[in-house]
Backbone as a ProteinNet text record, in pm:
[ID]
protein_1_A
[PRIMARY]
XXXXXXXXXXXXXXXXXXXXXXXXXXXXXXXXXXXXXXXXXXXXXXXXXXXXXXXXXXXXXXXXXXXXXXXXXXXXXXXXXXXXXXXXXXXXXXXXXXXXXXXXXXXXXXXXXXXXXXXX
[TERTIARY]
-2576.4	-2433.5	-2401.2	-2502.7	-2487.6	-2453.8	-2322	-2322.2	-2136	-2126.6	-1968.4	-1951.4	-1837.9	-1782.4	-1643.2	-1594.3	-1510.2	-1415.5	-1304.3	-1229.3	-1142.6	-1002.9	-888.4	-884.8	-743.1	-720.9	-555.7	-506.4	-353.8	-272.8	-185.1	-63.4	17.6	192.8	248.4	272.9	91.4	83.3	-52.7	-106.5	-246.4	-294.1	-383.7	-420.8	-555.2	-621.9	-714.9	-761	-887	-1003.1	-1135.1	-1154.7	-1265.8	-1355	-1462.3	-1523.7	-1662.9	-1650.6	-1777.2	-1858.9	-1907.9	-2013.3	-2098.2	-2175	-2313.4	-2338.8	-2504.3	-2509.7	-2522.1	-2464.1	-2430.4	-2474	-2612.8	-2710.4	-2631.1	-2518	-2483.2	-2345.7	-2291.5	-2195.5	-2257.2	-2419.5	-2436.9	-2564.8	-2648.5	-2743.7	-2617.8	-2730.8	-2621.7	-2547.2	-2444.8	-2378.4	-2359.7	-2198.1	-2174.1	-2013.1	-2014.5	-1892.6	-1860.3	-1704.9	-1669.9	-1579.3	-1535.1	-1403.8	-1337.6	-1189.4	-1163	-1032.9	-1066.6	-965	-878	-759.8	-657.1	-580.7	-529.5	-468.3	-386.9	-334.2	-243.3	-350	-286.3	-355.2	-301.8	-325.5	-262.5	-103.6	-69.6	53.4	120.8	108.8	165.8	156.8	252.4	231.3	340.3	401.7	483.8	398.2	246.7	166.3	115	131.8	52.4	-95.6	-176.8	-297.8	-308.7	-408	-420.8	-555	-629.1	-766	-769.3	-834.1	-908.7	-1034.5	-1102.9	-1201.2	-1198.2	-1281.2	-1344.6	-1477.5	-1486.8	-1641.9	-1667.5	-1757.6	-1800.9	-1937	-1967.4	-2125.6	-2143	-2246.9	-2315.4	-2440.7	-2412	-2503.1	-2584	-2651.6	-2697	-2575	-2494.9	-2381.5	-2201.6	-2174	-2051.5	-2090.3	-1987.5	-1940.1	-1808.7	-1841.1	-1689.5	-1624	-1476	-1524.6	-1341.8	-1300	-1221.6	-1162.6	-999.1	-968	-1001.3	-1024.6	-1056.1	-972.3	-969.5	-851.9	-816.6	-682.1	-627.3	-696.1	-744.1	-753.3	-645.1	-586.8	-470.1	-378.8	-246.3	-160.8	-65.5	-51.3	131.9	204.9	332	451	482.7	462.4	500.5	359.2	278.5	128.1	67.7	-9.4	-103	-288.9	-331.7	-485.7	-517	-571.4	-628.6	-783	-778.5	-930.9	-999.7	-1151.5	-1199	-1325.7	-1261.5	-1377	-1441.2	-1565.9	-1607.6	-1769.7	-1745.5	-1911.2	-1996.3	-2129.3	-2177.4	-2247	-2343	-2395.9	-2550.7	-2615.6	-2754.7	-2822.2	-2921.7	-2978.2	-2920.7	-2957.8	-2867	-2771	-2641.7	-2516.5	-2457.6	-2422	-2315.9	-2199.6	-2175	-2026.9	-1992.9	-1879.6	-1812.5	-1704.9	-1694.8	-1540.4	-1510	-1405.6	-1333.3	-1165	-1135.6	-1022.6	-967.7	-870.4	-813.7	-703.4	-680.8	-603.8	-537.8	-383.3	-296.3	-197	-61.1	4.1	48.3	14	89.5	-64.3	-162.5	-259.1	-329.3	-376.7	-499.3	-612	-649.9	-789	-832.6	-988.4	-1049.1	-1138.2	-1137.4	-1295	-1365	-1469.6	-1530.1	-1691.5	-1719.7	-1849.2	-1917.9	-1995.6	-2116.8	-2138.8	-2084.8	-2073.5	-2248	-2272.9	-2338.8	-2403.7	-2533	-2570.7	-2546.7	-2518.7	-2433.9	-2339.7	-2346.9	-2246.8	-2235.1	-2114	-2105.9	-2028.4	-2043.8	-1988.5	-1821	-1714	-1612.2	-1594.1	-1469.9	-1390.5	-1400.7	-1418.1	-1399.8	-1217.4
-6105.3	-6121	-6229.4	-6320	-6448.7	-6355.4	-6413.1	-6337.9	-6346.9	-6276.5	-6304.8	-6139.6	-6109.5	-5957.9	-5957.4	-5875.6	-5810.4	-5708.3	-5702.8	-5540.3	-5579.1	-5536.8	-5520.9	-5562.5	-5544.9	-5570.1	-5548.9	-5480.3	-5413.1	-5481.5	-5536.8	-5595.1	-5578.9	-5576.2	-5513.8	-5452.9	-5494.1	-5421.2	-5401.2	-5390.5	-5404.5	-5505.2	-5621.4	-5712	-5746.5	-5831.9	-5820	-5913.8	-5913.3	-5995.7	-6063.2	-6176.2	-6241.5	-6304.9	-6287.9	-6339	-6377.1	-6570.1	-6600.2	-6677.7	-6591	-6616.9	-6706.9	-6800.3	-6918.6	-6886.4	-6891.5	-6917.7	-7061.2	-7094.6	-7201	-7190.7	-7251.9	-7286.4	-7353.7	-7457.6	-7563.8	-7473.7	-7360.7	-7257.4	-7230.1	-7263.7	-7108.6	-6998.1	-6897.3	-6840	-6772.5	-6705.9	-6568.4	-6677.1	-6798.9	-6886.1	-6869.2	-6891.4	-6831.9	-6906.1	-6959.8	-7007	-6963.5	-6960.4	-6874.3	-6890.5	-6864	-6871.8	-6756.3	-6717.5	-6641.5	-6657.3	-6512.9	-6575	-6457.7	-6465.8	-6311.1	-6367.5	-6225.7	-6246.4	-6115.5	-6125.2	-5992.1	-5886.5	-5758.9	-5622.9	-5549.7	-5433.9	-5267.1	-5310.8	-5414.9	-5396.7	-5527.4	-5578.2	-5663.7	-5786.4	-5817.3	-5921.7	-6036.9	-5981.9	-6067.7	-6178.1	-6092	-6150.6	-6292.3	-6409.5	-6517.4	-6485.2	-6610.7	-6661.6	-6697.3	-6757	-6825	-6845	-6939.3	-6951	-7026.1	-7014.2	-7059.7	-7079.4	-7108.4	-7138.5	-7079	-7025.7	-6956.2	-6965.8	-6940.6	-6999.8	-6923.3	-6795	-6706.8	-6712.3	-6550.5	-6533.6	-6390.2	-6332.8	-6206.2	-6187.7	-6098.2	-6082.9	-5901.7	-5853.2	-5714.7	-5623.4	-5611.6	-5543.9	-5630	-5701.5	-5732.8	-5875.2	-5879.6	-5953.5	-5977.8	-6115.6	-6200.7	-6316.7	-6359.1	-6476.7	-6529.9	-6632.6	-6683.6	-6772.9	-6849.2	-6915.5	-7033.1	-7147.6	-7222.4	-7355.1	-7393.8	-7443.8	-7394.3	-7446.3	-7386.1	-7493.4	-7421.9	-7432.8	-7503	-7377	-7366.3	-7271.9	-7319	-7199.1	-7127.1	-7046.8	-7013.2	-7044.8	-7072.1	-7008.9	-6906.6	-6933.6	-6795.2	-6711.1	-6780	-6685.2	-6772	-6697.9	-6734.5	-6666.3	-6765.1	-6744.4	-6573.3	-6466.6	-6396.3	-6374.6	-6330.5	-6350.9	-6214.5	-6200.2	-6081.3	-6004.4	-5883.1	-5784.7	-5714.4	-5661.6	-5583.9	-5529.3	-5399.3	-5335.1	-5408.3	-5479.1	-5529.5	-5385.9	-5363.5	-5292.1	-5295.3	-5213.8	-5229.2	-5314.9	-5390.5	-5426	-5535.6	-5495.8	-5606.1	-5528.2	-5458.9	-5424.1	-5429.7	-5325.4	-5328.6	-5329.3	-5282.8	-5239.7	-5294.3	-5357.2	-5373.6	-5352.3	-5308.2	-5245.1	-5293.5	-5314.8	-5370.8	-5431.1	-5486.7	-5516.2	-5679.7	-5662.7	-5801	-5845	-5943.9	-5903.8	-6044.8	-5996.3	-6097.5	-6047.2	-6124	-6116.4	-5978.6	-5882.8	-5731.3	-5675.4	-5746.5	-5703.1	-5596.5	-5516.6	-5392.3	-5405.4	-5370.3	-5345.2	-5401.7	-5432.1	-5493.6	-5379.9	-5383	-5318.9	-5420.9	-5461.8	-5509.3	-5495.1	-5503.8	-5487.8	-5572.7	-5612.1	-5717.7	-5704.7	-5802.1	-5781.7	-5927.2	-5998.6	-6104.3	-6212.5	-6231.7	-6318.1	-6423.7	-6454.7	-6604.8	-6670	-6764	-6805.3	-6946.1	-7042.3	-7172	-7187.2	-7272.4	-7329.3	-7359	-7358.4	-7395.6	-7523.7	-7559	-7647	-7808.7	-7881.3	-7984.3	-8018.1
1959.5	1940.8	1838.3	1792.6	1733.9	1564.3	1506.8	1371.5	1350.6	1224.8	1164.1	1177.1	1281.3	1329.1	1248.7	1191.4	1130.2	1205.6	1182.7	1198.9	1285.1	1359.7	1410.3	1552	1603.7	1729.4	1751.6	1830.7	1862.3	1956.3	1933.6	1957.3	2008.3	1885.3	1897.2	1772.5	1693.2	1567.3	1561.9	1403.6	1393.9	1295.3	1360.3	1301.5	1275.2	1172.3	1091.3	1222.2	1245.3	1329	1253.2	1286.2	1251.2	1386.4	1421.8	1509.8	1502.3	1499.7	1415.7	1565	1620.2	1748.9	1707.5	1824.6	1800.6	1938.7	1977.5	2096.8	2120.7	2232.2	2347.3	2488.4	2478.6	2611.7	2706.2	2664.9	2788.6	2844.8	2771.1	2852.8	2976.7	2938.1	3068.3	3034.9	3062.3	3043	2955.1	2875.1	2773.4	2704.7	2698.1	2687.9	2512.7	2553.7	2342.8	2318.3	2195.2	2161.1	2058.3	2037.1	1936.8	1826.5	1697.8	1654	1659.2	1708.2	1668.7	1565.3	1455	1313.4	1323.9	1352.7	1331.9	1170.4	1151.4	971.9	986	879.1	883.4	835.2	869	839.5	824.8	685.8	668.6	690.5	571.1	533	599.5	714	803.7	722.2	650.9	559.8	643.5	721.5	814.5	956.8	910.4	1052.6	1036.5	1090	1033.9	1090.7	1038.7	1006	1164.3	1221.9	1305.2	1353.7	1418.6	1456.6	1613.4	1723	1800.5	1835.3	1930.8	1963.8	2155.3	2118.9	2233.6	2362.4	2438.8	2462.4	2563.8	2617.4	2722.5	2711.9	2746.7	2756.6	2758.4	2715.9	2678	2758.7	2848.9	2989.9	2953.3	2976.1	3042.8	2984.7	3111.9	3111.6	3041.1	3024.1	2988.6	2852.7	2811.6	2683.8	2703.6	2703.3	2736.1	2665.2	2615.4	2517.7	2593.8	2661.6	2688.5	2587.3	2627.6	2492.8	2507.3	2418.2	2505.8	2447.1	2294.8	2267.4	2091.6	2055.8	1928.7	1812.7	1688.8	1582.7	1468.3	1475.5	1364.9	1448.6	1501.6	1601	1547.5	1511.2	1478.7	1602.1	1552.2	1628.5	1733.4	1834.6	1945.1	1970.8	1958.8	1976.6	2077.9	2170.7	2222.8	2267	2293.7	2289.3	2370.6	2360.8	2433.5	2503.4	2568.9	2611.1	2569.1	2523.8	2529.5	2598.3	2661.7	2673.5	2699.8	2716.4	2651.4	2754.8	2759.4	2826.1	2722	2750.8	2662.8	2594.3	2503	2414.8	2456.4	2411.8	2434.6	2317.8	2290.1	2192.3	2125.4	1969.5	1858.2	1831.4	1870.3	1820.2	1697.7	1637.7	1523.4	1508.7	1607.9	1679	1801.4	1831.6	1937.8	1945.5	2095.7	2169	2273.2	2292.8	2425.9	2401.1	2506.7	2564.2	2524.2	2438.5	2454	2587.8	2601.9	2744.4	2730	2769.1	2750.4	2633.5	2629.8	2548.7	2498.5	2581.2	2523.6	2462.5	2456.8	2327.7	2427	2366.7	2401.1	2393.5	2248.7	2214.6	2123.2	2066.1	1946.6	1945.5	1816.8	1767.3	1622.1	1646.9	1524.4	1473.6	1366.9	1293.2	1266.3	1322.4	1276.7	1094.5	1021.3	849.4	786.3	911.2	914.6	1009.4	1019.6	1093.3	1142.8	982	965.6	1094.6	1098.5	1229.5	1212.9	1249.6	1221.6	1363.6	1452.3	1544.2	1532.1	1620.1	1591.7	1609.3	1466.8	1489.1	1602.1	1624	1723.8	1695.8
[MASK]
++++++++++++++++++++++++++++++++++++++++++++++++++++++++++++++++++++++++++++++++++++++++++++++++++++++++++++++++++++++++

């Protein structure tokens, strides 16, 4: 799961996703912290920017990433949590559930290994 994921997530629109995973031993077994980066998408030029920091864990069966504090916040937004049947293997793809705030779903693409810890 450790890597820079790409691709969307639904609202009360559709917005661009960034999710730059590290694993994190002192979370917990599986133990993972996260950034997550939303941006506007497919036109939504009205959507701000925004970043948090996240921190769950990636077990067998489930993939999980809670909020844990803000980055950079907009206005009227708040943190969602995510997730997700975990995947078998090293994954390219992930699917699941954002939850909170009206939001639905994410889908994103592993674009990179790369991964940098969030923010303090």
């Amino acid at each position: 799961m450790v890597g820079t994921w790409e691709g969307s997530y639904r609202c009360d629109d559709v917005k661009g996703v960034r999710l730059v995973i590290v694993s994190d031993p002192e979370v917990g077994e599986g133990g993972l912290r996260a950034t997550v980066i939303f941006y506007p998408k497919d036109g939504n030029a009205g959507s701000p920017l925004g970043q948090y920091a996240s921190k769950g864990s990636f077990t067998s069966d489930t993939f999980v990433l809670n909020g844990d504090y803000w980055i950079d916040k907009p206005a009227g937004y708040g943190m969602t949590d995510l997730t997700a049947d975990a995947p078998e293997g090293d994954p390219l793809v992930l699917k699941g559930a954002m939850n909170g705030y009206g939001c639905k779903h994410f889908e994103v693409t592993k674009v990179s290994k790369e991964a940098t810890p969030p923010p303090l």
